[in-house]
RODO-2510 file (C-alpha; in nm, 4 decimals, decimal comma):
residues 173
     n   res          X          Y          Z
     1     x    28,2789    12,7655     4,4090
     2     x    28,3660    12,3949     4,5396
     3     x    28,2966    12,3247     4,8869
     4     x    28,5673    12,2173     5,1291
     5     x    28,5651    11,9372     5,2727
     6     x    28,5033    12,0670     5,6542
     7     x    28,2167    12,2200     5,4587
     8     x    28,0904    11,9044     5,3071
     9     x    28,0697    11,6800     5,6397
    10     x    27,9256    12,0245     5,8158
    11     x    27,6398    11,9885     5,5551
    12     x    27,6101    11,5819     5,5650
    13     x    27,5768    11,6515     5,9447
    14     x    27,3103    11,9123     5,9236
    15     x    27,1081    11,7096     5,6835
    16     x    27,1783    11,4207     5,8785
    17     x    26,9893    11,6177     6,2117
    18     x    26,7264    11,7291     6,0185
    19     x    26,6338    11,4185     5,9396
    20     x    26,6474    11,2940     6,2254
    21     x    26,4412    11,5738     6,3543
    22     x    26,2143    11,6303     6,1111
    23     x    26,2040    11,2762     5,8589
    24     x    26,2608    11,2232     5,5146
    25     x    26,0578    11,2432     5,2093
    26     x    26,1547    10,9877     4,9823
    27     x    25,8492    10,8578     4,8249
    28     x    26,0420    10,5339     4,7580
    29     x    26,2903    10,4902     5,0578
    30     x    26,2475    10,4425     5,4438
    31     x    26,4037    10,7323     5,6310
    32     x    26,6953    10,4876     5,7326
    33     x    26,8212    10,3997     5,3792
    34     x    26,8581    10,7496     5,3413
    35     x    27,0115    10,8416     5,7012
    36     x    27,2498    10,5138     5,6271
    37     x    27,3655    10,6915     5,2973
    38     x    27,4515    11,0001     5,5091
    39     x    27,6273    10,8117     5,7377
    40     x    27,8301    10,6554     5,4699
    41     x    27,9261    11,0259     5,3295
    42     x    28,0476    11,1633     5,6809
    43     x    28,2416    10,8906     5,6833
    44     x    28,3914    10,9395     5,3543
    45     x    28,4409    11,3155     5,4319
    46     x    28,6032    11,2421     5,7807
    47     x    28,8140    10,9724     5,5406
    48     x    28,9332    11,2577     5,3635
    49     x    28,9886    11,4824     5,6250
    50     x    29,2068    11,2982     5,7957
    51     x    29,4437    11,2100     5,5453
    52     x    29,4797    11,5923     5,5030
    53     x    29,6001    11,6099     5,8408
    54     x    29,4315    11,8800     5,9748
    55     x    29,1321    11,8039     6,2214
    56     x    28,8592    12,1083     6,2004
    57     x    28,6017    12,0750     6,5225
    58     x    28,3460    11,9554     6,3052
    59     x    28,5814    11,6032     6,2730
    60     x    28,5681    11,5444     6,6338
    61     x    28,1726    11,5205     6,6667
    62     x    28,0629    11,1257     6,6909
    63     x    27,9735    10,9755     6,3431
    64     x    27,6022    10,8807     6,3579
    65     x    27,5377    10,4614     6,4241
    66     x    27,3936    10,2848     6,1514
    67     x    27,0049    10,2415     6,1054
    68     x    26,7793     9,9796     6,1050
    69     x    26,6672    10,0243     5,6907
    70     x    26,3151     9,9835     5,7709
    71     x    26,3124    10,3220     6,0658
    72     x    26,1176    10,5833     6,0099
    73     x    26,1189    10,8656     6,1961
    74     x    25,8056    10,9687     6,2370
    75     x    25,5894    10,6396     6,1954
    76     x    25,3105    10,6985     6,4514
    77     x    25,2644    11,0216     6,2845
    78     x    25,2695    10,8766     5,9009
    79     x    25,0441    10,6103     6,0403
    80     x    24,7975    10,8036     6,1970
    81     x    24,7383    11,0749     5,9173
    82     x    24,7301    10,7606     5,6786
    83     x    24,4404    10,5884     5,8759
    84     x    24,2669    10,9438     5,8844
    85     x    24,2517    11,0165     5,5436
    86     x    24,2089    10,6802     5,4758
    87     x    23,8620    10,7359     5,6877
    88     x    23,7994    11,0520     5,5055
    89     x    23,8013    10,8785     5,1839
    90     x    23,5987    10,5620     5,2968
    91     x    23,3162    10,8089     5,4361
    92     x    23,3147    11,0575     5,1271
    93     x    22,9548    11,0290     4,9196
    94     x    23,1547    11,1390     4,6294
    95     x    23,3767    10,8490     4,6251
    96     x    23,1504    10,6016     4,7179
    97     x    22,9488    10,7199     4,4318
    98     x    23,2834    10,7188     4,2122
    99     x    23,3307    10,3062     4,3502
   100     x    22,9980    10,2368     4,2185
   101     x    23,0761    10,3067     3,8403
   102     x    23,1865    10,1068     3,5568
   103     x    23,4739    10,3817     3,4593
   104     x    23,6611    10,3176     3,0983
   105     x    24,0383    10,4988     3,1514
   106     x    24,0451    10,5656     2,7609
   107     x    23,7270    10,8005     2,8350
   108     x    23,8265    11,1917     2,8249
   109     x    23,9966    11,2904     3,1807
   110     x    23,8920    10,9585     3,3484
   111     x    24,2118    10,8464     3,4214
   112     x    24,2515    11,1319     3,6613
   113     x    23,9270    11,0245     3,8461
   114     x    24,1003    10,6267     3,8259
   115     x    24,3766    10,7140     3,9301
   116     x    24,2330    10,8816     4,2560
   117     x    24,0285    10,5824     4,3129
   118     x    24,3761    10,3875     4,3121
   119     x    24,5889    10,5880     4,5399
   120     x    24,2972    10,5003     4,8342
   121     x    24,3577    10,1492     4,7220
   122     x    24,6951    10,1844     4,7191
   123     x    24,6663    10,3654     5,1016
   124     x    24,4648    10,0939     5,2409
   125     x    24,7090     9,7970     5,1075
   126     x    25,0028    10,0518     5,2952
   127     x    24,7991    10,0523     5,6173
   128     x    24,6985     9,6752     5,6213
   129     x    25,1193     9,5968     5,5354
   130     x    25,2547     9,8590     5,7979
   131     x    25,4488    10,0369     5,5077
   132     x    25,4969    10,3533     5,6217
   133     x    25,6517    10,4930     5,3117
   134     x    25,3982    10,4470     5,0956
   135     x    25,1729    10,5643     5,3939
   136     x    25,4082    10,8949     5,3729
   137     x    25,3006    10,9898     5,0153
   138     x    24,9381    11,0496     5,1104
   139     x    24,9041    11,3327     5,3170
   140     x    24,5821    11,4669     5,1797
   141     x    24,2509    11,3268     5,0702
   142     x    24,1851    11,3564     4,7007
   143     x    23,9242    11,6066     4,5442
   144     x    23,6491    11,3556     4,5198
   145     x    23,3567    11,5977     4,4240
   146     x    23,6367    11,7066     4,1446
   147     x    23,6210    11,3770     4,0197
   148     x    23,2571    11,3252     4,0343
   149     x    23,2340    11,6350     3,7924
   150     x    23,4427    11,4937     3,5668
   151     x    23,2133    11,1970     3,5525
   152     x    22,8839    11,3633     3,5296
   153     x    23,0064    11,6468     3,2470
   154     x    23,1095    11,3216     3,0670
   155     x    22,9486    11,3405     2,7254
   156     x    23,0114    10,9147     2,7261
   157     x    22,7670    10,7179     2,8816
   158     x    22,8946    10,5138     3,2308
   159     x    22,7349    10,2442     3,3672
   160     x    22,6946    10,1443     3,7026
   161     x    22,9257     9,8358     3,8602
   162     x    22,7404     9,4904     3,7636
   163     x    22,8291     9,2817     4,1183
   164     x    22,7723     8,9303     4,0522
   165     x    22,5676     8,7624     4,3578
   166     x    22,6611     8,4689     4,5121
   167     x    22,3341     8,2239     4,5778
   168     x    22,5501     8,0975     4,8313
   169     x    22,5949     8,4322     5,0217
   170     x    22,5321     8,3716     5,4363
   171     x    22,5015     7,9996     5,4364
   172     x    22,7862     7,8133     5,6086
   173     x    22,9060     7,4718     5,4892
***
């Protein structure tokens, strides 16, 4: 059954609140592109409305004010649990151990154990740039000691990192 219209701009209003209450999850937009796209559909909605002629309660309420596109709504929050499990990772023996291998993605289930190994990359470059919706797609620390069984039941043999030393490291110029 189509909605009516009165029923469309109650709904754009109610998802409009919630975000506002509660924040988006767009992995790939801030929560104020997506409140700004709400905004534009009650407006359309009370567009249509009004051309019907007849004004239902929900017209009256005050159409929300356009966002800044970078707001989030919960930013301290996304920042905070970023930096935590951020922590979490940087202080795991599993991935440290994981950090110290040579690891070869075309090597049975290793690009699961890469991939982990990225996203913490991935969470730091978020914290040190402030963007908080890439910050928003890590809410949990990855299974590390998963990963390091995946690396030691490899049949394939994996070498440690090589670092090349600098026999200039600590002397100032």
């Amino acid at each position: 059954m189509k909605k009516t219209l009165k029923e469309e701009l109650e709904e754009s209003f109610q998802r409009w609140d919630n975000e506002l209450y509660s924040g988006g999850s767009d992995p790939y937009y801030s929560d104020g592109v997506d409140m700004n796209l709400l905004r534009k559909h009650i407006i359309a909605y009370k567009t249509q409305i009004l051309e019907t002629g007849e004004l239902p309660e929900i017209y009256h309420r005050k159409t929300p004010e356009e966002l800044p596109e970078s707001f989030m709504v919960k930013a301290e929050k996304i920042y905070q649990t970023a930096i935590d499990i951020f922590r979490q990772c940087r202080d795991d023996a599993d991935y440290q151990f994981l950090c110290g291998l040579e690891l070869n993605p075309k090597m049975d289930r290793m690009a699961e154990v890469i991939n982990a190994l990225k996203n913490v990359k991935e969470l730091e470059g978020a914290i040190k740039k402030q963007d908080f919706v890439v910050m928003r797609r890590y809410y949990e620390k990855p299974d590390f000691k998963k990963c390091r069984l995946i690396v030691e039941r490899s049949s394939e043999r994996i070498e440690p990192k090589i670092e090349q030393m600098s026999l200039f490291a600590g002397e100032s110029r």
